[in-house]
DOMAR-428302 format. One record per residue (C-alpha): residue number from 1; residue in one letter; x, y, z. Coordinates in Angstrom, 2 decimals, always signed. Each point is the difference from the previous one (the first is absolute). Layout:
BEGIN
[seti NUM; A; [X; Y; Z]]
...
# end
This chain:
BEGIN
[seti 1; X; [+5.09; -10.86; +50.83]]
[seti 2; X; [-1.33; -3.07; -0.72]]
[seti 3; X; [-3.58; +1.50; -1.42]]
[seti 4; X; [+1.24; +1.87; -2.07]]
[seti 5; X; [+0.54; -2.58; -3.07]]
[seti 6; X; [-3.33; -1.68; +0.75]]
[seti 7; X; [-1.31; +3.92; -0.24]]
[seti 8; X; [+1.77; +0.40; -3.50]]
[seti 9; X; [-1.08; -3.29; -1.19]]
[seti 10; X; [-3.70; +0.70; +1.25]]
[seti 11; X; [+0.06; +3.45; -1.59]]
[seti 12; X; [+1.41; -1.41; -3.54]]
[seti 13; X; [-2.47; -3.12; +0.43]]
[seti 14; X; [-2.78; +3.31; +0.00]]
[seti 15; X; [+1.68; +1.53; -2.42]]
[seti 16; X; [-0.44; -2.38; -2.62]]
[seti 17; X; [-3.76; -0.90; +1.29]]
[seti 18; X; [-0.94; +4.37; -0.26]]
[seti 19; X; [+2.06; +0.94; -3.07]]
[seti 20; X; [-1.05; -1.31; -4.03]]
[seti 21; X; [+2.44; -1.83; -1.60]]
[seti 22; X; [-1.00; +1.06; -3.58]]
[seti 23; X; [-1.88; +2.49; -1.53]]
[seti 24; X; [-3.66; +1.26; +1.56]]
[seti 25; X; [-3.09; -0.71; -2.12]]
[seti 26; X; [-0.88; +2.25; -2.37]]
[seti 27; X; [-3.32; -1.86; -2.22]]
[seti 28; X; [-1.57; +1.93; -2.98]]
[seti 29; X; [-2.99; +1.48; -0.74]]
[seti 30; X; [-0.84; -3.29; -1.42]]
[seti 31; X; [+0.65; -2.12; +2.78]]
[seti 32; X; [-2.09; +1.78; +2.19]]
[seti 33; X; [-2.77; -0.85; -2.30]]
[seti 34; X; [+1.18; -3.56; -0.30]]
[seti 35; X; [-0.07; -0.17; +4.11]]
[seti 36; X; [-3.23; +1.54; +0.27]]
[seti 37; X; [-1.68; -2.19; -2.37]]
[seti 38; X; [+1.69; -3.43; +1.16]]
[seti 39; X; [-1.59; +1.44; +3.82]]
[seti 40; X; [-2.98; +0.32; -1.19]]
[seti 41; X; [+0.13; -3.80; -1.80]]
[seti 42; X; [+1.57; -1.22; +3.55]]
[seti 43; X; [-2.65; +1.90; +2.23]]
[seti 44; X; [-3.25; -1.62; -2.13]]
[seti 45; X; [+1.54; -3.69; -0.22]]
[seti 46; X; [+1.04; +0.79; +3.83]]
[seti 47; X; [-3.68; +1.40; +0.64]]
[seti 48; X; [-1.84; -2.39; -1.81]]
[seti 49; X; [+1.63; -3.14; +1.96]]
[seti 50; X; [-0.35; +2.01; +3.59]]
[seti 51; X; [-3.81; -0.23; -0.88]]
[seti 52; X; [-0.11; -3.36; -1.38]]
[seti 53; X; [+2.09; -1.46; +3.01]]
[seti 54; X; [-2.61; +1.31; +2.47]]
[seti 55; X; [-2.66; -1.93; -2.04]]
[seti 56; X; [+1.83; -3.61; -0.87]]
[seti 57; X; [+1.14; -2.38; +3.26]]
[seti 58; X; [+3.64; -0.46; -0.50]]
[seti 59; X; [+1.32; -3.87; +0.68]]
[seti 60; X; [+1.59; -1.49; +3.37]]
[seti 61; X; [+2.80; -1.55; -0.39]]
[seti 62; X; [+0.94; -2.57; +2.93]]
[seti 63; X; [+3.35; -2.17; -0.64]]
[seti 64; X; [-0.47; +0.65; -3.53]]
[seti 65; X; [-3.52; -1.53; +0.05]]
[seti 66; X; [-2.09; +2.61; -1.23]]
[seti 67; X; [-3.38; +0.04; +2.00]]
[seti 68; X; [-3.58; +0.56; -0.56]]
[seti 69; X; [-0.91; +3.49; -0.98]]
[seti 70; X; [-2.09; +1.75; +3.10]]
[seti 71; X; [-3.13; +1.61; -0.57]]
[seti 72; X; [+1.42; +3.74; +1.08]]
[seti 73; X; [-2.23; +3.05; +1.64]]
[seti 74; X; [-1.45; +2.19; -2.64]]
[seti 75; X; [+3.29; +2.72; -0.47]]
[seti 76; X; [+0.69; +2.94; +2.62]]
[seti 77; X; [-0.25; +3.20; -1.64]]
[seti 78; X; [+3.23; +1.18; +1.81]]
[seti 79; X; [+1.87; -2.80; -0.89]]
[seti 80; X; [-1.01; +0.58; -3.88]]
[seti 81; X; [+0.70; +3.78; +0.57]]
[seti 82; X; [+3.49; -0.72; +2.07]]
[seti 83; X; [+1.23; -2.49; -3.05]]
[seti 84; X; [-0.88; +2.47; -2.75]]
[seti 85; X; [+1.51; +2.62; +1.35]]
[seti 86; X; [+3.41; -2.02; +0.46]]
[seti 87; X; [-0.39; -0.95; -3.56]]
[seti 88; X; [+0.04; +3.81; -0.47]]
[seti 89; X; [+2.69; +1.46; +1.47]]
[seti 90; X; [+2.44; -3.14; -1.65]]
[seti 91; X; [-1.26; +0.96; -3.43]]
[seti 92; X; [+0.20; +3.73; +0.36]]
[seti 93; X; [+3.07; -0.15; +1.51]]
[seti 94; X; [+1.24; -1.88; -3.12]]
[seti 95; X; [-0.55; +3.78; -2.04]]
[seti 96; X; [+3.67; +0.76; +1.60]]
[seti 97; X; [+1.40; -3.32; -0.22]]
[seti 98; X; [+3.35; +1.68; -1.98]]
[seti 99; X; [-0.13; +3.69; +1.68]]
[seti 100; X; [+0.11; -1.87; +3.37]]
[seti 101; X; [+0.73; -3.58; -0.62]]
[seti 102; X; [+0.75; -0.94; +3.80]]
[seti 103; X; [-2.23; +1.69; +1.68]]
[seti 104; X; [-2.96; -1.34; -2.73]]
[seti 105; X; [+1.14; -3.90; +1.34]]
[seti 106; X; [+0.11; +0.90; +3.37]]
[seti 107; X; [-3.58; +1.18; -0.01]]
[seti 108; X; [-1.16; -2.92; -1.66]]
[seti 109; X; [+2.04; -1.98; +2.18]]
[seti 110; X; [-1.94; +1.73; +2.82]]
[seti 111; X; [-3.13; -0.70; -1.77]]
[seti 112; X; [+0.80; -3.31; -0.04]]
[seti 113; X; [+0.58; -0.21; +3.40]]
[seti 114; X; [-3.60; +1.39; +1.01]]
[seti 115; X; [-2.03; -2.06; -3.44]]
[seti 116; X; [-2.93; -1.84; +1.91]]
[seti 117; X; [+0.34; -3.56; +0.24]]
[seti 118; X; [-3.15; -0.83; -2.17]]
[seti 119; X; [+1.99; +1.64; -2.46]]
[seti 120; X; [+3.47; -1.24; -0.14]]
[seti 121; X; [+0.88; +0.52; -3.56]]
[seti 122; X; [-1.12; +3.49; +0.00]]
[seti 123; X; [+3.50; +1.89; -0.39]]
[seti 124; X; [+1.63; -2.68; -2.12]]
[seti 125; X; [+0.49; +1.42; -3.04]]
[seti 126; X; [+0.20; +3.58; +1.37]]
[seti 127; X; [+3.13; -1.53; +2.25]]
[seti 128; X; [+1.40; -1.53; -3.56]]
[seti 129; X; [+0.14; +3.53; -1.61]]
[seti 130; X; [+1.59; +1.81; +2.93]]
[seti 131; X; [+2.39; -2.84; +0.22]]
[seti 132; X; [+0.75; +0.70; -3.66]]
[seti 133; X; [+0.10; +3.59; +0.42]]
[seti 134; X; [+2.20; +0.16; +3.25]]
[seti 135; X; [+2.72; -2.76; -1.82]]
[seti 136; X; [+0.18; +1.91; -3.37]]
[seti 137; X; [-0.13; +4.27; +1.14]]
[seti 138; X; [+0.44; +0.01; +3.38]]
[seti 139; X; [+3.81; +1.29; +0.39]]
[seti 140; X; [+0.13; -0.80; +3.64]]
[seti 141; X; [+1.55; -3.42; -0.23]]
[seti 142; X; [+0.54; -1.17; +3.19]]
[seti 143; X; [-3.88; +0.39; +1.37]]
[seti 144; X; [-1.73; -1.04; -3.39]]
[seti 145; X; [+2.28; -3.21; +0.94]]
[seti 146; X; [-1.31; -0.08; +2.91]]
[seti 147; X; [-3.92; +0.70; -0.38]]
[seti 148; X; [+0.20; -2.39; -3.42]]
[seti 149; X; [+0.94; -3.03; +2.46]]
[seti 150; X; [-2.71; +1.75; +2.73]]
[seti 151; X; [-2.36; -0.43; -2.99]]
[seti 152; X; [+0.74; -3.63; -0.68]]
[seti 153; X; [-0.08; -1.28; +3.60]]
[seti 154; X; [-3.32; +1.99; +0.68]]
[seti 155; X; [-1.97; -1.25; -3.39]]
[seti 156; X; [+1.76; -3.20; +0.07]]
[seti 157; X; [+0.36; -1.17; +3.36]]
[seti 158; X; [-1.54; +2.03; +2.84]]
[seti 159; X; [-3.13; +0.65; -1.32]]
[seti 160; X; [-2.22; -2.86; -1.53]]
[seti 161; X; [-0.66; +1.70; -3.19]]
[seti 162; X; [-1.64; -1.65; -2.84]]
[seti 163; X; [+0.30; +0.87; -3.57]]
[seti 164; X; [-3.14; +2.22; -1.62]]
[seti 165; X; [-2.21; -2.39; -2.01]]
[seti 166; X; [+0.44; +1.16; -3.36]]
[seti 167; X; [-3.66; -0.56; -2.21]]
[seti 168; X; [+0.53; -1.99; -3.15]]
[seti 169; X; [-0.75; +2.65; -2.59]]
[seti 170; X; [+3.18; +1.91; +1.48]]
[seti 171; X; [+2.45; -3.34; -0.58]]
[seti 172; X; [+0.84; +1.38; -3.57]]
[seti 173; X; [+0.49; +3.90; +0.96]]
[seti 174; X; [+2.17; -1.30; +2.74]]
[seti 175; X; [+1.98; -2.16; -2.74]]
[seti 176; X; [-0.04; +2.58; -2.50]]
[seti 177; X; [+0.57; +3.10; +1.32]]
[seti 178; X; [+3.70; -1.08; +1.34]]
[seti 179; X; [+0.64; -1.42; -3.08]]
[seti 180; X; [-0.65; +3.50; -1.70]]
[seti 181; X; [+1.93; +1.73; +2.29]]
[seti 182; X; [+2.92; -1.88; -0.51]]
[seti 183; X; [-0.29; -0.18; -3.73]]
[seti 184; X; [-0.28; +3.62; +0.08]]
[seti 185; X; [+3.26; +0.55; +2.53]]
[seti 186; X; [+1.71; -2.67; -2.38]]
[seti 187; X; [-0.56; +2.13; -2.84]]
[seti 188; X; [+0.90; +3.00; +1.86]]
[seti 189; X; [+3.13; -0.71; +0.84]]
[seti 190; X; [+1.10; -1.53; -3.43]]
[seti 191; X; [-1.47; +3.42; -1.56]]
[seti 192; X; [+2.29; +2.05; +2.76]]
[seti 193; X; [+3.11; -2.67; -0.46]]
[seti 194; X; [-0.12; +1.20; -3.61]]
[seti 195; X; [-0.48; +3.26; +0.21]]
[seti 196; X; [+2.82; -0.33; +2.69]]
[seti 197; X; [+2.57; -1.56; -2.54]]
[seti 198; X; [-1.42; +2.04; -2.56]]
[seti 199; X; [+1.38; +3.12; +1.50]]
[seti 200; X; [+3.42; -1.66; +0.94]]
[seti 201; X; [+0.19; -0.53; -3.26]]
[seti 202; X; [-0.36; +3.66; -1.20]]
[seti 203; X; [+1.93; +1.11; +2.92]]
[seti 204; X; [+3.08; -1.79; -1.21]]
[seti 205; X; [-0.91; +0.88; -3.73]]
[seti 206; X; [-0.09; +3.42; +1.24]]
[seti 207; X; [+3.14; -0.39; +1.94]]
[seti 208; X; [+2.09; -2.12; -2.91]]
[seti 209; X; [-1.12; +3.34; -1.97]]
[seti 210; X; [+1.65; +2.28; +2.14]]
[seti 211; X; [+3.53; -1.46; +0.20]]
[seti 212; X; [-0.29; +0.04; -3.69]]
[seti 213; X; [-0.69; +3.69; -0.16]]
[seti 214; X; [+2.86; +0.58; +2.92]]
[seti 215; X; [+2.21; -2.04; -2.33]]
[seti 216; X; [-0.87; +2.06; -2.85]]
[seti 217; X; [+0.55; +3.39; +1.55]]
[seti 218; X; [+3.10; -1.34; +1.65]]
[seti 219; X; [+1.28; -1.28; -3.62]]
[seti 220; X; [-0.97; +3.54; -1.39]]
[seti 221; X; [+2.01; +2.07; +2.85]]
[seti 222; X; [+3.06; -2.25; -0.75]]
[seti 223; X; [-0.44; +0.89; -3.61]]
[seti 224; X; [-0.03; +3.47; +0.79]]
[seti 225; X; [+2.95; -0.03; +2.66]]
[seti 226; X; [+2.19; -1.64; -2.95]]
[seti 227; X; [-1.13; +1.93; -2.39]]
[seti 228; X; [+0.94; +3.02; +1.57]]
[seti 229; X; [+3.08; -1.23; +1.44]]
[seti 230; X; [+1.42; -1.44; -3.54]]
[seti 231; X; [-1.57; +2.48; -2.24]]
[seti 232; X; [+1.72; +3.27; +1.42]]
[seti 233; X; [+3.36; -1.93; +1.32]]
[seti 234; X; [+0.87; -1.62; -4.05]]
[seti 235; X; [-0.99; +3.23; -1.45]]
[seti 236; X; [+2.53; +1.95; +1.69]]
[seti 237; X; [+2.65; -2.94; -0.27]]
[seti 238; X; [-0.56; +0.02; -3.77]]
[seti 239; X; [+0.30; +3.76; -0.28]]
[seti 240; X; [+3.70; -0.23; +1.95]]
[seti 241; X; [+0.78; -2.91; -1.68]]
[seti 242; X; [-0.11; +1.47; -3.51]]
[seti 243; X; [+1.55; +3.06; +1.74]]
[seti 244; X; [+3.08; -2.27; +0.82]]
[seti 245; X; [+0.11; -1.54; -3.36]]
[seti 246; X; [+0.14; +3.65; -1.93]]
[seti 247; X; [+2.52; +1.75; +2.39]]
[seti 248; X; [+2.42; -3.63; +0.86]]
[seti 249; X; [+2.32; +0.91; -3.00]]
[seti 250; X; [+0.72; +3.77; +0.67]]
[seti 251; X; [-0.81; +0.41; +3.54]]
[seti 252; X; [+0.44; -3.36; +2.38]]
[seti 253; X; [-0.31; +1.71; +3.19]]
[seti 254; X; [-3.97; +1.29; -0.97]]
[seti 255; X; [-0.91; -3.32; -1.57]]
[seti 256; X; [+1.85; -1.34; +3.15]]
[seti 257; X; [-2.63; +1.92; +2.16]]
[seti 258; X; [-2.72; -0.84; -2.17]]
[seti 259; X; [+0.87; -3.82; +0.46]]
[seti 260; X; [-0.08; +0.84; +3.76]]
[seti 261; X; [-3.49; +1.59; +0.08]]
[seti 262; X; [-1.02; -3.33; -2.29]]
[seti 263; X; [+1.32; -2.14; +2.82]]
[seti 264; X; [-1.26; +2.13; +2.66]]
[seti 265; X; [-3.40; +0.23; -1.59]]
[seti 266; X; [-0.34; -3.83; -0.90]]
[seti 267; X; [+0.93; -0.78; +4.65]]
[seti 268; X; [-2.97; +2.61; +0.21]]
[seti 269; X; [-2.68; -1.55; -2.19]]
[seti 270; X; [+1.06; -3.49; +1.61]]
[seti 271; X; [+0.02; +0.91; +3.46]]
[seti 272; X; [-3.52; +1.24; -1.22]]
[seti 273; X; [-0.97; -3.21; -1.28]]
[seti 274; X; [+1.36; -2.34; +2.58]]
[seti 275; X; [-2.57; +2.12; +2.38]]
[seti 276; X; [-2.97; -0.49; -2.67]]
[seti 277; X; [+0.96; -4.06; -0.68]]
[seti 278; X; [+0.59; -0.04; +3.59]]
[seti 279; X; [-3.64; +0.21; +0.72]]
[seti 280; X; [-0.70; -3.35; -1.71]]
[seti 281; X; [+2.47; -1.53; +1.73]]
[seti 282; X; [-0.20; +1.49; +3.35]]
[seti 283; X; [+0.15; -3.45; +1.95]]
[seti 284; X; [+3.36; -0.59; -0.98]]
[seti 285; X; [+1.63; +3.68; -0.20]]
[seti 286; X; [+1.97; +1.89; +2.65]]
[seti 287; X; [-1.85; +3.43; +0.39]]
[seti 288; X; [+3.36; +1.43; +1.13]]
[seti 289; X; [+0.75; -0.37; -3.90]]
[seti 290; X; [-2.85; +1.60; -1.28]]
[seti 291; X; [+0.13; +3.57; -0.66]]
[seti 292; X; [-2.69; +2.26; +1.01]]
[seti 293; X; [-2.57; +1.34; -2.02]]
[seti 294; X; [+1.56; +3.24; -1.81]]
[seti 295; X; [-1.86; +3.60; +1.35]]
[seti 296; X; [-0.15; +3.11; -0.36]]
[seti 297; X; [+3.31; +0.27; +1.14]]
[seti 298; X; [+1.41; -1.62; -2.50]]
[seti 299; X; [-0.73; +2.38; -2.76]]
[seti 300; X; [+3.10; +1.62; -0.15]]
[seti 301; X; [+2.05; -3.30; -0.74]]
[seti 302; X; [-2.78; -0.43; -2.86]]
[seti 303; X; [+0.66; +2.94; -1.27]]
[seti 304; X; [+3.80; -0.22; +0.49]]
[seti 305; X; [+0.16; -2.80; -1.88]]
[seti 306; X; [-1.60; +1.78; -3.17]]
[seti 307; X; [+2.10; +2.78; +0.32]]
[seti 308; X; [+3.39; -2.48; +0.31]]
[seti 309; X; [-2.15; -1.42; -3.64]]
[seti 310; X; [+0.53; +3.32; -1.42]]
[seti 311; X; [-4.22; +1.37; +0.31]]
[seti 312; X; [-0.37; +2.64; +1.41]]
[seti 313; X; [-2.78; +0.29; +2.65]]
[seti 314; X; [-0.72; +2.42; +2.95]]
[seti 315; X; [-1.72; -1.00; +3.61]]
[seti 316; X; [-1.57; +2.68; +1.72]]
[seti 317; X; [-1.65; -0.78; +3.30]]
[seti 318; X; [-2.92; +2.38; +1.10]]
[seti 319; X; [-1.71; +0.47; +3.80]]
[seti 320; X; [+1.07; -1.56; +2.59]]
[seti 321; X; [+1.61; -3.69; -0.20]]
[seti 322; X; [-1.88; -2.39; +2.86]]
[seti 323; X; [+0.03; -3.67; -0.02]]
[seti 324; X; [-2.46; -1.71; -1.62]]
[seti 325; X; [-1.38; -3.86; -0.12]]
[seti 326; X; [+2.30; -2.22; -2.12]]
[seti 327; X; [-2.56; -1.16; -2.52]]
[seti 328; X; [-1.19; +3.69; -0.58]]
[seti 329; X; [+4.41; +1.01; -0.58]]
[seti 330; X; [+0.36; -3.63; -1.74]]
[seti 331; X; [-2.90; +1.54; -2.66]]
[seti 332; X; [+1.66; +3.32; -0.30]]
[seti 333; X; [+3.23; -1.38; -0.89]]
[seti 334; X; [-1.74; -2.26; -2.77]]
[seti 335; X; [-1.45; +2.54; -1.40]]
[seti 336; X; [+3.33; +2.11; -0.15]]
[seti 337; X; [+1.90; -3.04; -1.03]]
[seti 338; X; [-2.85; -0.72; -2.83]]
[seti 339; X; [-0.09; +3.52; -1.76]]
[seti 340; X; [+3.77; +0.12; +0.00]]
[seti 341; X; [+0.72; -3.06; -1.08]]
[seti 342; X; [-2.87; +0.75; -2.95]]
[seti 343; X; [+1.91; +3.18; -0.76]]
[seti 344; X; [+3.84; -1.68; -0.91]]
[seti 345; X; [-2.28; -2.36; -1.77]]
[seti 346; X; [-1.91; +2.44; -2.12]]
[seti 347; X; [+1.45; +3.33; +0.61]]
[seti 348; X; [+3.64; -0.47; -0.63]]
[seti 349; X; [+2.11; +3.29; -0.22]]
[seti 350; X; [-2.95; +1.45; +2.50]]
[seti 351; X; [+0.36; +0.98; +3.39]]
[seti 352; X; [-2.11; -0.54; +2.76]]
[seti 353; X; [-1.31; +1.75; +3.21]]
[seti 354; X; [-1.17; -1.59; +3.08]]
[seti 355; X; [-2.21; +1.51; +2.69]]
[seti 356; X; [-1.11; -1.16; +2.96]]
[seti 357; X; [-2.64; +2.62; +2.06]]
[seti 358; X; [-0.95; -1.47; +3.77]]
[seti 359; X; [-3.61; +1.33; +0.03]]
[seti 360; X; [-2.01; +0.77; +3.62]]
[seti 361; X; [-2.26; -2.84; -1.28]]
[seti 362; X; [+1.87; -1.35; -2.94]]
[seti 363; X; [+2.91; -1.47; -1.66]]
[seti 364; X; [+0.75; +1.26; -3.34]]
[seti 365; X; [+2.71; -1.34; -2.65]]
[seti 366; X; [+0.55; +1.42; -3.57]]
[seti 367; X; [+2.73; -0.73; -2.34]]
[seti 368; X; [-0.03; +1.72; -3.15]]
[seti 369; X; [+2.32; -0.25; -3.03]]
[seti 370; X; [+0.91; +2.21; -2.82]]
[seti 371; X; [-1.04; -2.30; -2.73]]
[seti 372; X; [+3.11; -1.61; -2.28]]
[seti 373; X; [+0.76; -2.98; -2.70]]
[seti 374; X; [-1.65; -3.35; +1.02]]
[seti 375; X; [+3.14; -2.41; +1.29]]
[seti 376; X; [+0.53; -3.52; -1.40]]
[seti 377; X; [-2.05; -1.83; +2.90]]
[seti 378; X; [-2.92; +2.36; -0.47]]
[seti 379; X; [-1.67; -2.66; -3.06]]
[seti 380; X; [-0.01; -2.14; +3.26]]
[seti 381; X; [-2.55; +1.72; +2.19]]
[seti 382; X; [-3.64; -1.35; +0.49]]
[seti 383; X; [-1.27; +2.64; +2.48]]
[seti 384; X; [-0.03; -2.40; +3.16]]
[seti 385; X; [+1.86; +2.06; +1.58]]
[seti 386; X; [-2.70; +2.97; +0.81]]
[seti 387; X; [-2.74; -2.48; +0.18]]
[seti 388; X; [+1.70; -1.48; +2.72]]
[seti 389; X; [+1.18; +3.18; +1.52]]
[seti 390; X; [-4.12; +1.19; +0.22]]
[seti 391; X; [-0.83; -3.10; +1.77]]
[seti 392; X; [+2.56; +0.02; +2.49]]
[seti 393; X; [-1.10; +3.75; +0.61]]
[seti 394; X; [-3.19; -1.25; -0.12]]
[seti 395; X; [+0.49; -2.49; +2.97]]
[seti 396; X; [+1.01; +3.60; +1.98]]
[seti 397; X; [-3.08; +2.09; -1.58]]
[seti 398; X; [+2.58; +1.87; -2.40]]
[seti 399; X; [-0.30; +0.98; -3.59]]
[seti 400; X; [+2.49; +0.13; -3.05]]
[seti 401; X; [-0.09; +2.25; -2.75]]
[seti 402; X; [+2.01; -0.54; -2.70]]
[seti 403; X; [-0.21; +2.12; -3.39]]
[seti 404; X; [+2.18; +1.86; -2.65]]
[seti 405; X; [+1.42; +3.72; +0.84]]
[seti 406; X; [-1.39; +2.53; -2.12]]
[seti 407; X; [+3.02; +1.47; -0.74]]
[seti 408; X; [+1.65; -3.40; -0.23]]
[seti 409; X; [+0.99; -2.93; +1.96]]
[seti 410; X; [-1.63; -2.40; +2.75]]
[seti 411; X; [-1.49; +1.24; +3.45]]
[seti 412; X; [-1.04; -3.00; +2.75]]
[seti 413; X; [-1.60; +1.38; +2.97]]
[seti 414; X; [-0.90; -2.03; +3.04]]
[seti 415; X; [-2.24; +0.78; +3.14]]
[seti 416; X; [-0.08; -1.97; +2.70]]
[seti 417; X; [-2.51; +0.92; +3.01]]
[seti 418; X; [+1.74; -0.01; +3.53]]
[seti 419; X; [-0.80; +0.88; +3.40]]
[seti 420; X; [+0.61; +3.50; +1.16]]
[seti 421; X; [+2.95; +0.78; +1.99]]
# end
């Protein structure tokens, strides 16, 4: 019982050795090309110095006192041969160093390990790159760690390594070229830190232009709602108010009913308009005291209400009555509401018929009048109403057609695409 946590620590201590802790290495094209070059740079410099150490007497140092150079055998052949190809295998290793970044240093390392001792900075600047390359792509943490401190100990301290002599004429390339390089990452980065805010910038441009369209089509649909709502609702309540005003002296109890259909009329367009205003207001409004949004169902008080006005108008309901989504009924009733509120304001004296056909694929909604004398609030129209009406049926993928009757009068037809039964 008591192995067992030592077991789970042992096989979570391996887990986090085995697994990456970031993404794998996936280099370009480009750094493949970079690699391959920068071994074959590596694996001359590496070359050349494996063949110039066999040739030059490398100093004894004895408590720090260096000591006379010894007049060394003429070179081994083997030995030449073994240090070249050490400096080969470090530099073409190298040509993975970001595919492979740990396994690149531990060959070196291992190269290290066997690098004659006539040649002890052989691997030295073969061990820097894969020291690089293992700290900045390897995604196995915990052993780069590891094999970056291996590396230090081994160059550093373990074996007596010497830096390459570097020839006079490369002093300024060695100066230069890491100047360049970061001159050129410098300016890299500022280039990318601009583009970077540069497209933050258009992002919230882009973004600060889209609340102002919602805003706009939000402000538009609220038009629409209250024009619809107040347009057809003051129409009727002027018709039955000058109804009540003709008939009060010789018959009270019809200009009492007309008075009642004003009232009832004016709690039905605000109960209408507390719903629209409540939308801009929503935060603060009890949606127990909104009404819904008037359907399809709720033709028959429209048109009970124009009747109680004194219009005639007719509903006739074809095929077969199915539910439908609210903002495809909320259009139909517009459009209903719309045409008959257009036809007390133009067509007074005229009567109206309403028809409403439940299609296998369609929903379609015509109101037609017999033509009459425009009313007084007819001088007040600006046809918002049926532009509005086609883009609401436009959000469902519906068209309006509104035109004269040959034979006289007004005919609105609406079709509304719906899903099949």
């Amino acid at each position: 019982m008591t192995n067992a946590p030592v077991a789970d620590r042992l096989r979570t201590w391996a887990t986090l050795v085995v697994l990456p802790t970031g993404p794998l290495p996936r280099p370009a094209a480009r750094g493949y090309v970079f690699d391959a070059v920068l071994a074959i740079v590596v694996g001359i410099v590496s070359v050349r110095y494996a063949l110039q150490s066999q040739d030059v007497p490398f100093r004894v140092m004895v408590d720090g006192i260096p000591q006379p150079v010894p007049v060394l055998p003429p070179p081994d052949p083997e030995g030449t041969f073994g240090a070249v190809l050490v400096a080969v295998v470090a530099a073409v290793a190298l040509a993975l160093r970001r595919r492979y970044p740990l396994a690149v240093l531990w060959v070196v390392l291992y190269a290290t390990l066997v690098t004659p001792e006539e040649s002890p900075g052989l691997t030295f600047t073969a061990c820097v790159v894969a020291a690089y390359s293992a700290a900045a792509y390897s995604p196995h943490r915990p052993p780069a760690v590891a094999s970056l401190l291996v590396t230090v100990l081994l160059v550093a301290v373990f074996r007596d390594s010497e830096l390459p002599v570097v020839p006079n004429e490369y002093v300024p390339l060695l100066v230069l070229v890491p100047l360049i390089v970061a001159a050129n990452s410098l300016r890299t980065w500022k280039v990318r830190t601009d583009e970077g805010r540069a497209q933050v910038s258009a992002l919230e441009r882009d973004q600060a232009e889209a609340l102002h369209r919602a805003v706009e089509h939000e402000r538009a649909r609220i038009a629409r709602e209250l024009h619809d709502v107040v347009t057809h609702h003051v129409s009727v309540m002027t018709i039955q108010a000058g109804a009540a005003r003709k008939v009060m002296a010789s018959s009270p109890g019809q200009a009492r009913e007309a008075l009642l259909a004003v009232e009832a009329g004016g709690r039905a367009a605000m109960t209408e308009l507390r719903h629209v205003m409540g939308l801009l207001t929503m935060d603060g409004a009890d949606p127990a005291d909104l009404a819904p949004q008037p359907g399809l169902d709720q033709l028959d008080a429209l048109v009970a209400r124009l009747r109680d006005s004194g219009v005639p108008v007719e509903s006739t309901v074809t095929g077969q009555p199915r539910p439908l989504p609210s903002g495809v009924e909320l259009a139909a009733y517009r459009v209903v509401q719309e045409a008959l509120t257009n036809a007390v304001k133009h067509a007074a004296g005229a009567s109206a018929a309403v028809t409403v056909d439940y299609g296998a694929d369609h929903l379609r909604v015509e109101v037609v009048d017999t033509g009459g004398e425009p009313g007084p609030g007819a001088a007040t129209g600006d046809g918002h109403g049926l532009i509005g009406l086609r883009e609401r049926l436009a959000v469902y993928g519906g068209t309006l057609d509104a035109r004269p009757r040959a034979g006289g009068g007004y005919q609105v037809t609406a079709s509304i695409p719906v899903e099949a039964p």
